[in-house]
N, C-alpha and C positions, 0 to 999 in steps of 0.2 A: 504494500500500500504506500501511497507518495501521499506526500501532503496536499495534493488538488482533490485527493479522497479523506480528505481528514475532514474531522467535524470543527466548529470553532468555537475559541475557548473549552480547550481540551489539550492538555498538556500530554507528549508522546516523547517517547525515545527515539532517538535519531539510532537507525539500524546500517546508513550506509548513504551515501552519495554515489548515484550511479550516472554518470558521464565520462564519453571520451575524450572530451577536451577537459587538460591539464589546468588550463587556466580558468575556465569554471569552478574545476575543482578548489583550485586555490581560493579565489575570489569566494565560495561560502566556506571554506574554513577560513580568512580573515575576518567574516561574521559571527565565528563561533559554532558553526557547523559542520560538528562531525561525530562519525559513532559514541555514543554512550553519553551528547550530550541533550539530557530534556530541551523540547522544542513548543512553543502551544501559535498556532494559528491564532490571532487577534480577529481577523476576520476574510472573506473571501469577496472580491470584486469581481469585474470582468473581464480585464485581462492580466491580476493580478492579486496576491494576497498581502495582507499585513501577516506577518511574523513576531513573536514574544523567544529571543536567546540570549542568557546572561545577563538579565534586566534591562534588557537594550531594543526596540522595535524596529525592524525595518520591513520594507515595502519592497517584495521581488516578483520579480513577473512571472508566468505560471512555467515558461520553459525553466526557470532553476524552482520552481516548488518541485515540477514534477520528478528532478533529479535527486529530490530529498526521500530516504525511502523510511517509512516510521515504522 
């Protein structure tokens, strides 16, 4: 499950980031994104979701939600 399938406000574990580009990868782990760390969706737009990681909100678009796997 990716977080475009997650519910909101509902806090999940981060099980894995799945992309092939390298520099996606990077760019959500300088977010704080990655295995074993809790994640909660704030809410879901449309082409886009609010994210809740390490007391910090950000706003990413559904191609790196869908790379977040919970």
């Amino acid at each position: 499950m990716n977080l475009l399938n997650a519910e909101a406000e509902t806090e999940y574990m981060i099980k894995d980031i799945e992309a092939d580009d390298e520099e996606l990868k990077s760019f959500l782990f300088s977010l704080g994104c990655y295995s074993g760390e809790p994640i909660t969706v704030v809410s879901h737009m449309k082409n886009s979701c609010v994210i809740s990681v390490k007391d910090a909100r950000y706003n990413i678009d559904n191609e790196l939600a869908e790379a977040i796997l919970i």
